[in-house]
N, C-alpha and C positions, 0 to 999 in steps of 0.2 A: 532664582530659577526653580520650578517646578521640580517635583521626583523623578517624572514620566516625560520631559519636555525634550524636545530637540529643536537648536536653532537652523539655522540656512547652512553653515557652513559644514555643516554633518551632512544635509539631505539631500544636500548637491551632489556630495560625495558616492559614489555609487557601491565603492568599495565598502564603504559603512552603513548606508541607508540599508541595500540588500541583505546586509547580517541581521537586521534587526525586524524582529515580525511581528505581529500582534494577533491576538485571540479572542474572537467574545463567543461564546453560548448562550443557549435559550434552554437550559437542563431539561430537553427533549430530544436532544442528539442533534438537533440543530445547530450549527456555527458557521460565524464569518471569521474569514484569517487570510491576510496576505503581507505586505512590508510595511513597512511605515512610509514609503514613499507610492505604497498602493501596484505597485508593482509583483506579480503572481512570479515565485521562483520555484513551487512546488505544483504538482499533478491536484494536491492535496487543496489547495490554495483556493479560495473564492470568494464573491461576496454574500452568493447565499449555498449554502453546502447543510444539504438535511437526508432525514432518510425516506424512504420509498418503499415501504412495507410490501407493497402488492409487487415488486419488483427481486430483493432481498433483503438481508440483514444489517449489508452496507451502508455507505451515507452516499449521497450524488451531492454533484458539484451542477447545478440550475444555471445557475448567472455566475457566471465568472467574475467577470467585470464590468463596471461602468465607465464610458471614456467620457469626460465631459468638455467642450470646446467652449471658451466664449470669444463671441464675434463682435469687433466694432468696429462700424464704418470698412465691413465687408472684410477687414482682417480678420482670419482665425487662429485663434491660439490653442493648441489642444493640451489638457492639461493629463489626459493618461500616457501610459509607458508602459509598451511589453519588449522583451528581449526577442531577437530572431536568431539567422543563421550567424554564428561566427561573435557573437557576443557585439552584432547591433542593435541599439536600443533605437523605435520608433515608435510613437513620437518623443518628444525630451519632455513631458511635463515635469517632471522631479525639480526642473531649472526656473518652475517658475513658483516653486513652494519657497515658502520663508517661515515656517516653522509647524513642530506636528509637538502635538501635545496630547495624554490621554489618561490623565488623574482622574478625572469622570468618565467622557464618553472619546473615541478617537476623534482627534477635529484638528484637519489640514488648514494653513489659511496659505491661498496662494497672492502673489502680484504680479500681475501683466501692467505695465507699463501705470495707464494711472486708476486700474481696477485692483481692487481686493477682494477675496469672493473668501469667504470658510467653509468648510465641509464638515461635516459632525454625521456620525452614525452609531445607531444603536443596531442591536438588534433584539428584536420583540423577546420579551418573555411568556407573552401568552399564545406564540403563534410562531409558525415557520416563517419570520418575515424578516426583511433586512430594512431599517427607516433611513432614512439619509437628508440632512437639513441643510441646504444651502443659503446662503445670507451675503447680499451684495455692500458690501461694507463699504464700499468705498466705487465709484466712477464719475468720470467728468464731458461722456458721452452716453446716447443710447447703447445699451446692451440689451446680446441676446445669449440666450443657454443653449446649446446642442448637447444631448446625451445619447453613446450610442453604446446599444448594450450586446455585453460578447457572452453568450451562450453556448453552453454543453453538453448536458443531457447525460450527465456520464456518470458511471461508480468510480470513486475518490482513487482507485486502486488502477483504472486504467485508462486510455487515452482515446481522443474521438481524432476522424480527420473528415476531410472533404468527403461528402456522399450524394447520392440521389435519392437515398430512401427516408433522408432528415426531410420532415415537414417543414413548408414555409408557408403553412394558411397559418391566420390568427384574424382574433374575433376587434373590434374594438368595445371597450366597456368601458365604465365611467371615467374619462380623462388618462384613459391610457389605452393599454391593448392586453389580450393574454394569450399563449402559444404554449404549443410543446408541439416538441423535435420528434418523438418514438412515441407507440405504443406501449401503455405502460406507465408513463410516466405521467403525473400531475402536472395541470397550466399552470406556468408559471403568469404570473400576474405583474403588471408594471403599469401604474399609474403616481399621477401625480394630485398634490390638491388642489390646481387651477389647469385652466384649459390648455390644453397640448394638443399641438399639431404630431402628426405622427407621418413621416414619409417611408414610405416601406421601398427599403434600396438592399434588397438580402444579396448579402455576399459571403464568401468563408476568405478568414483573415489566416494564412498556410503557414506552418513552420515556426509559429509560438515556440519560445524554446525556454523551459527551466531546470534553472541550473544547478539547483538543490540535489533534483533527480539526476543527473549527469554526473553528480559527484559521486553521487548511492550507487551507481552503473546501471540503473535503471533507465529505460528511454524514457527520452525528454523532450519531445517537439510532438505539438497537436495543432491541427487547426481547429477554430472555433467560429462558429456563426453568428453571425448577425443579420438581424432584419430590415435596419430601416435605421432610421431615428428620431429621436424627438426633439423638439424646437418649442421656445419661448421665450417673451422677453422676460426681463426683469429689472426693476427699481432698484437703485439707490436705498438701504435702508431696509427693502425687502427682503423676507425667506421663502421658498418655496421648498417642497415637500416631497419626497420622493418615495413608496412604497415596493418590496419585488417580495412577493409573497408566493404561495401555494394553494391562497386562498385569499380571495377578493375581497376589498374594504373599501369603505365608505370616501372616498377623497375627502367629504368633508371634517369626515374624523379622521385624520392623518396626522394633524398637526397636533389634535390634541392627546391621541395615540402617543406622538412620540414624547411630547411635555409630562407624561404620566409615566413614562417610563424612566426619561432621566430623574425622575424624584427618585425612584425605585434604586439608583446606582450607589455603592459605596464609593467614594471617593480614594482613589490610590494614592496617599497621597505621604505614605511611610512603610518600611519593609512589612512592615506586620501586617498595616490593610492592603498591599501589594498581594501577600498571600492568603489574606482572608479573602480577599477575591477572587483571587483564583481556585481556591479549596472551593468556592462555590459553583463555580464553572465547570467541575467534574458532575454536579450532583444531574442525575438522569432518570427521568420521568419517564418512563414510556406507554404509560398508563395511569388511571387517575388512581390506580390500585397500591403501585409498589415504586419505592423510590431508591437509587444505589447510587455507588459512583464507579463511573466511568475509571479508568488503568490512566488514561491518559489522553491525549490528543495528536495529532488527526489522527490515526490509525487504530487506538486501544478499544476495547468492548470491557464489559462487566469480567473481570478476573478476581475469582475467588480468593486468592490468596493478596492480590492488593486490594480487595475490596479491605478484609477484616483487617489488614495492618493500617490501612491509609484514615478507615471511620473515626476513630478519634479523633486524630489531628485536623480531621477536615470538617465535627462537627464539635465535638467536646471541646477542643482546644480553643474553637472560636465563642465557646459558652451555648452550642446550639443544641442540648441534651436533645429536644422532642424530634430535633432530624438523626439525630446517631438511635435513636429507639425505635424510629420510622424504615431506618436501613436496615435494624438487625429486626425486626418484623415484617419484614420483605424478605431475608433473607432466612428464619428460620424456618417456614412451610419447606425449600430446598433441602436445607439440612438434614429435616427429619424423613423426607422421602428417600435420600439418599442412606441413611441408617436404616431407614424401614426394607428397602429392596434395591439396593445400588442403583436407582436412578438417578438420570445426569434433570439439569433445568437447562430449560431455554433460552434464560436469561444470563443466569451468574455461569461463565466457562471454567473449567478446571475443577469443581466442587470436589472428583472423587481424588484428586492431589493426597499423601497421604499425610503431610501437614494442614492442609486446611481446617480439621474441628480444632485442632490446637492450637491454632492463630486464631480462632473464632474464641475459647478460653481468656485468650490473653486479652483481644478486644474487650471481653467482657470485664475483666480482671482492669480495666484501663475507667468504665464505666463505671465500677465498684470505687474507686477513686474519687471519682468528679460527684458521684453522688451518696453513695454510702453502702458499706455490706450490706446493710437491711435491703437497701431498696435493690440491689444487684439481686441479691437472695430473694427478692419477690418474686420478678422480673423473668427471671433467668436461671435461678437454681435449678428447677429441675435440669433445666436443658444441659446445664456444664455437667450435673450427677449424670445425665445420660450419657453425654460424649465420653463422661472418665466410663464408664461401664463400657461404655460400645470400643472404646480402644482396648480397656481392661481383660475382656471375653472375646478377644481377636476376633470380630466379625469384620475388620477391615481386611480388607482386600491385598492391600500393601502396607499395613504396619504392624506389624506382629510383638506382643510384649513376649520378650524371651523370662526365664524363671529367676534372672540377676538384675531386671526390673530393667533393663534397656527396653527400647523399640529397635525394632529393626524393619529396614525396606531394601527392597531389588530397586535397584536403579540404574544396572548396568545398558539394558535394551531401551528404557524410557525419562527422557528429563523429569525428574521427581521435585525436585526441590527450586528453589526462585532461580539458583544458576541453571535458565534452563534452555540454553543454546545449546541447537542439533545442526548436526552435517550428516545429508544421506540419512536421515531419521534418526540418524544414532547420536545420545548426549555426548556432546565433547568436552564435559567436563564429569565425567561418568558417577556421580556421587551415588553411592550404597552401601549399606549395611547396617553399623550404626555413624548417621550419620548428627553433628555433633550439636547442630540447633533443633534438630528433631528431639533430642534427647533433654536439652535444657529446658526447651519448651514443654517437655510432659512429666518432667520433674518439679517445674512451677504450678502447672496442672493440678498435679496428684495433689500439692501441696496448699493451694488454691483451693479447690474441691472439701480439701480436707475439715477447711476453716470455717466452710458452708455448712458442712455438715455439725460441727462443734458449734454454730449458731443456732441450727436446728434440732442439736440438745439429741443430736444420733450419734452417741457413742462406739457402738457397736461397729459402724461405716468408717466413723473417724480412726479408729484403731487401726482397720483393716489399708486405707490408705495411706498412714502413716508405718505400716506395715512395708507395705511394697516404694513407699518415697525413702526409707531407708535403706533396702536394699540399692535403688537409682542410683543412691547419692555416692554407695563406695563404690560401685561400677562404673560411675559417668568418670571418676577422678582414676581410678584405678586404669578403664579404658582408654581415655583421651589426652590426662593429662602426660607430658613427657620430660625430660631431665631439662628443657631447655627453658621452660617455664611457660611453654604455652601447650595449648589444643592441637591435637588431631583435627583434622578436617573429617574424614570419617574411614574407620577403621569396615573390613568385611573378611572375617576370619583370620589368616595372615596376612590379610593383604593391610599397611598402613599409611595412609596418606599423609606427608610430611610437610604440604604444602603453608605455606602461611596465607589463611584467607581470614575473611570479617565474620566469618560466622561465627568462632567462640569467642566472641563480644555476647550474644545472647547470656550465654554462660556465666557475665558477668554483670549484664545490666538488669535482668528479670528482680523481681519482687523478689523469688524465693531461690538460691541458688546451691548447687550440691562445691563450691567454692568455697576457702575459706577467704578470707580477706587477703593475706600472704597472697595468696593462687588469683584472685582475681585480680591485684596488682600488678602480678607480673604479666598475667596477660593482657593487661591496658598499655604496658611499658611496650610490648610488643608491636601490638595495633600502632603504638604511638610513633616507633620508629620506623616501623616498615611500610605503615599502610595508610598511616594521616597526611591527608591534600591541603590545600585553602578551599577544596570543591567538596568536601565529601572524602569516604574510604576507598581504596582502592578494595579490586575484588579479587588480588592477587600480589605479591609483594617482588619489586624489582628482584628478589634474592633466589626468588623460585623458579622452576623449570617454567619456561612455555612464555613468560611475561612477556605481553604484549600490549606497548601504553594508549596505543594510537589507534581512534574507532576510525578506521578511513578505510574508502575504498569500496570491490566491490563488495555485496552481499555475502560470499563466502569468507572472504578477508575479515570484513567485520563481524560476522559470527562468532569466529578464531578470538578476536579482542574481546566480545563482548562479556566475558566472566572472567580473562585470565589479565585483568591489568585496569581494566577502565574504572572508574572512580565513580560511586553513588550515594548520591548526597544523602536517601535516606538513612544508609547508616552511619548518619551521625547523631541519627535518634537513639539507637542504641551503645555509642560510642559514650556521647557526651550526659546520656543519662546515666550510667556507668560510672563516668566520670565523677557526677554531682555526689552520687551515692556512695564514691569511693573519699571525696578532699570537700562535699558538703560546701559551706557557702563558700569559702576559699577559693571554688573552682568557677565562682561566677566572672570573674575578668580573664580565665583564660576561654571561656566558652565566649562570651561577648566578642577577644582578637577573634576567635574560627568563626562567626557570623558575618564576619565584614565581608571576608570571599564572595560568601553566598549575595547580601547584600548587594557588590555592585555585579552580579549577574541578573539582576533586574532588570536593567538597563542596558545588557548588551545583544542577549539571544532575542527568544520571545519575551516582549518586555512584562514585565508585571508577573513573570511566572519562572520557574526553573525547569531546566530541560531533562530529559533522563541521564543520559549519562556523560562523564567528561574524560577527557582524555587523561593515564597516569602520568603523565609527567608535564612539566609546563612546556607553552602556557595556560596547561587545561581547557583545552577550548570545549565547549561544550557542545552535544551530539545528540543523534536518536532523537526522539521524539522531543518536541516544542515544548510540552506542560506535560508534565508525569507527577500524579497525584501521592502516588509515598513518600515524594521527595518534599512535596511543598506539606504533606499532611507530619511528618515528622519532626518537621523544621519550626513547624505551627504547636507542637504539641513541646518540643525542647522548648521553645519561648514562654509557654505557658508555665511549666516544671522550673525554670526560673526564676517567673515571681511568685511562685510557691514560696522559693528556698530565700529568697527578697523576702516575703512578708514573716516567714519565722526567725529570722537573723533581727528584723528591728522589730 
């Protein structure tokens, strides 16, 4: 059996088919995603889902789906499936699948009686297109294809229903037709590479219902239109060829369109190129200028502080240095605007965070690794010597260095830090003052910085940084650390936070730590008992006030979970690096048991990728977002880290 396969007795099953979802991008914000039995259980969900500049920022959902029937001897058998009112499913295509597989590209094969037809779909990396290859493997009469396509016209974020002002003119063009529903929105394109009849029957199919969103307690039922359908026969042996783009193509290049593309596909075909592919489906072009990654999927945009944690793992880890140089030279024109006069980018969100230059350090501190202090200090020196001065000379806005070499920030009014769910605007996890990753992080900094500069043969700078990293070092231990052997979460005058969270894991995993070994033992013992999953860290410990395991519910419910309990798998980049750096190769078979978790979540949510976050306590189901890039880029970069520690043991 395949990595990514599933046979009949799963797909049949609705209870399981509908957990399991699949993802592909065109790293231009374009994606296709819906179930492995092709069935849409999100608002999010479609076959072709891109964005619409001249509209907004969001992405739209064009074509929904494609239903496809084949007919013999005037039977039709329909092989799509949408959910309605009350959890009825019409039609039952699921019933006629016998297995979905997607190590390469996704490819359903179904059987009706004595047809076999496969389905395989890419989607374009050079275009907003969705390709779809059908192949009549097998019949023992004439066959025909019906394809009828469910269109929406809509921003991913909301829901369409029956109207009068939705257009039903469309043009026809080379073996297909091309339409749009609203002003505003680009033709969508649908042809195929041999001739098609096209019968225009527009009707709105009422009361779609998913069930994804019903869970979230968002509304869940849209209608969605359709125009007509298309018809053809097909052979025995034969593929035909299916296009739905945003921009018209050749039919007769279709075929070879999509043959060039599956060359282009890694094969998923073990945990590691399960995430190397997926690490590349974050990657987002938006221009032939600048390249970043995406937070996440369907719902994330460029986030400053998961861009610079996530660029390693999702370039360096995979060996792709000239894409991790291409992200942080996209992202450094931002940076330095934003030092030069607090301006935001339109691109990267959150940039003025007051952690952000200090995750952008450590990125680079990650870079200096895979390639060498010289080449970081080519690169990049200046810019890290600028960020340590721009935090140094408190021009930040919210990070302030006090004269005992902490940083401090307000973060009672405003989400500051990654824990950063709000209720009524206000953090509900209210972190401020000094809080205790910001501190590890600009301790590694000063000391990072420092090394640069002592390569640079600048005495002078180097003295003065290790000047003020020693003060850090007996403040960060003297502030944080407590009689029980772990971290403050973050202290702000008298006020002490007692909680047990992941974030003084930084404090222990970073290059350069104000810990002594003693001290960062005990605070792994800690992590280890309170807050290590099979999934990932919790982001709160069952022992502390507020613990809440379960991300369910509606949107305000799930807020409440989302920092005080639920479990994220990125940090077990900084758990289990920590770990290596504490027990060295020793600690290589007990990191390998904690990868199995992760491993079979490959195969149960979104497949081939890990989801954001999971529930505290079993049996961790996993939640929020489909593909969340820190978690796979983390996971990506621990794997790498140890066959580092593999190749200096033999």
């Amino acid at each position: 059996m395949g990595y990514l396969k599933f046979e009949k007795t799963l797909l049949i099953n609705l209870e399981e088919s509908l957990k399991r979802e699949i993802l592909r991008t065109n790293r231009r914000g374009a994606y296709h995603s819906t179930t492995i039995i092709d069935c849409n259980t999100r608002k999010y969900h479609g076959l072709l889902v891109c964005p619409v500049p001249a509209i907004d920022s969001d992405n739209h959902v064009l074509l929904s789906s494609l239903d496809e029937t084949v007919i013999q001897h005037e039977a039709e058998f329909n092989l799509g499936i949408h959910q309605y009112d009350n959890g009825h499913f019409s039609p039952n295509g699921h019933k006629y699948v016998r297995q979905f597989d997607s190590e390469q590209i996704p490819r359903s094969i179904y059987r009706v009686g004595g047809v076999m037809l496969s389905k395989e779909k890419i989607l374009s990396a050079s275009a907003n297109r969705i390709l779809i290859k059908y192949t009549l493997m097998d019949a023992h009469s004439p066959t025909i294809l019906r394809f009828r396509p469910f269109l929406a016209f809509r921003n991913v974020n909301e829901l369409t229903w029956a109207n009068s002002i939705a257009s039903r003119d469309y043009t026809e063009i080379g073996n297909g037709i091309k339409t749009s529903m609203y002003e505003g929105y680009p033709e969508l394109h649908m042809q195929f590479n041999k001739k098609v009849k096209f019968v225009f029957q527009p009707d709105w199919y009422k009361n779609i219902e998913y069930v994804k969103e019903q869970e979230r307690g968002f509304p869940y039922k849209e209608d969605l239109y359709v125009p007509g359908y298309f018809e053809m026969e097909i052979k025995k042996g034969e593929s035909i060829y299916f296009a739905g783009g945003d921009s018209c193509v050749d039919p007769a290049a279709i075929e070879s369109q999509f043959a060039e593309e599956l060359k282009m596909r890694t094969p998923r075909n073990s945990f590691f190129n399960c995430l190397k592919n997926s690490a590349q489906q974050f990657y987002y072009r938006p221009d032939e200028k600048g390249m970043y990654l995406l937070a996440g999927y369907p719902w994330f945009k460029v986030r400053a502080r998961d861009l610079f944690i996530a660029m390693p793992g999702c370039t360096l880890a995979i060996d792709d240095i000239p894409r991790f140089e291409k992200m942080m030279n996209a992202a450094i024109p931002a940076l330095r605007r934003f030092m030069d006069n607090a301006s935001l980018d339109e691109i990267i969100q959150e940039i003025d965070l007051p952690d952000i230059l200090l995750w952008t350090i450590w990125s680079l501190q990650r870079y200096a690794k895979y390639t060498s202090k010289e080449e970081c200090n080519k690169n990049y020196g200046q810019l890290i010597q600028d960020i340590v001065d721009y935090i140094k000379e408190n021009k930040h806005e919210n990070l302030k260095l006090d004269p005992n070499g902490l940083v401090y920030s307000e973060g009672k009014e405003k989400a500051i830090t990654w824990m950063n769910s709000t209720m009524n605007g206000k953090p509900i996890v209210p972190r401020s003052g000094y809080i205790v990753e910001f501190n590890a992080l600009w301790y590694n900094s000063l000391k990072f910085a420092a090394e640069l500069a002592e390569l640079n043969e600048e005495t002078d700078r180097k003295e003065l940084l290790d000047e003020i990293s020693a003060k850090t070092e007996v403040s960060f231990v003297e502030t944080f650390l407590n009689g029980h052997g772990y971290l403050y979460d973050y202290v702000d005058g008298n006020y002490i936070d007692w909680s047990v969270r992941p974030n003084m894991l930084f404090a222990v995993s970073l290059d350069y730590s104000p810990l002594n070994r003693s001290q960062k033992g005990k605070v792994l013992n800690i992590v280890t008992r309170e807050l290590l999953t099979p999934k990932g860290i919790r982001s709160l410990s069952p022992k502390s006030e507020g613990y809440r395991p379960y991300y369910l519910g509606a949107l305000p419910e799930r807020d409440l979970a989302y920092h005080q309990g639920t479990v994220w798998p990125w940090l077990l980049g900084p758990y289990l690096e920590a770990y290596l750096k504490l027990y060295q190769y020793s600690g290589i078979s007990f990191i390998e048991r904690m990868l199995i978790g992760l491993d079979e979540e490959i195969n149960i949510h979104c497949i081939g990728t890990l989801s954001e976050v999971f529930d505290g306590n079993p049996p961790f189901m996993g939640r929020g977002a489909i593909s969340f890039a820190t978690n796979v880029a983390e996971v990506l970069r621990i794997l790498k880290l140890m066959e580092s520690y593999t190749k200096i043991e033999h």
